[in-house]
N, C-alpha and C positions, 0 to 999 in steps of 0.2 A: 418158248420162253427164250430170251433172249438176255446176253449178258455183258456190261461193262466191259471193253477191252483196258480201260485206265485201272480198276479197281477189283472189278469183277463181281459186284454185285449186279441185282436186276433189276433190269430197265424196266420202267414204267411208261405207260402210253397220258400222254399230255395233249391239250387242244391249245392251240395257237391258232385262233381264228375259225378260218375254214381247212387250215393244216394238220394233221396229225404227225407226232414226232414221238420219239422214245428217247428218256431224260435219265440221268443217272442223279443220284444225290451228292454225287461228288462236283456234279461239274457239267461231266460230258454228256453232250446232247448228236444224237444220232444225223446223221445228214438227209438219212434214206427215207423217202416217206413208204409208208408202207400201211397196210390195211391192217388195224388193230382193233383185235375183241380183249375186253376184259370180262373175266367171267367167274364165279363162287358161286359153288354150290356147297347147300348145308341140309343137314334133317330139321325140319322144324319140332320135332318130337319124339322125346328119348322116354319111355318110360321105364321104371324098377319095379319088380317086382320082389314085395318079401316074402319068400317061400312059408318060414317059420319064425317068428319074431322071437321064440324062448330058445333060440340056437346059441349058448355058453360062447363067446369069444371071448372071454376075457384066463389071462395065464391062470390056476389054481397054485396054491405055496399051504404047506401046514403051520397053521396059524389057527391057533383054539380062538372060538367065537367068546367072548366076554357076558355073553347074554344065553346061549345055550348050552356050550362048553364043545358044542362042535370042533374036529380038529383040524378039518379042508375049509379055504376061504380063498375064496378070487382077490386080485390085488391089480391096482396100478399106481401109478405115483405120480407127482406133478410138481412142480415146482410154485411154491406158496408164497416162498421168502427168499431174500437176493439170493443173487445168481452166486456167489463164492458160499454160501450154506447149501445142508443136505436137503434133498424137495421131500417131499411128505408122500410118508407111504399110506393108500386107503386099502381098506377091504372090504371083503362083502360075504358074510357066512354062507356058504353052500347049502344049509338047512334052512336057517329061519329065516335070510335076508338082509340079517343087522347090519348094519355099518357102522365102520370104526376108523379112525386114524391113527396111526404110529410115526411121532415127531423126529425120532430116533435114526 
């Protein structure tokens, strides 16, 4: 890899006919002809795997459920309404499921 003496980024290889050159995007273009590969390499295929889909990520807060009276409920928040108000807290009962909002 080769690099810019004006700037210092890197040079790329350029065809100019039957010439080969190395070109800066500043400007400067190399004098020296010289034998250039360009080359990427990538994976064509990343797969995931989900071990357990019911693995809990989400924080727990004590927050009684409204529907079972549970006292643990997972929580996040999000932002609903402009940006200078408070975002909106959600939850989700650790028991039953329920969901709820708290505007507060």
């Amino acid at each position: 890899m080769l690099f810019c003496p004006k700037c210092g980024s890197i040079l790329m290889p350029k065809e100019d006919g039957r010439k080969n050159m190395l070109v800066c995007s500043c400007g400067y273009v190399s004098k020296e002809e010289e034998d250039i590969l360009l080359q990427e390499n990538f994976k064509k295929e990343n797969k995931v795997s989900i071990l357990d889909p019911n693995v809990d990520v989400l924080p727990k807060t004590d927050e009684e459920c409204p529907k079972c009276k549970h006292k643990v409920a997972y929580f996040w928040t999000v932002q609903t309404r402009a940006g200078d108000e408070a975002e909106t807290r959600f939850f989700e009962c650790e028991n039953c499921k329920h969901r709820w909002r708290d505007y507060s």
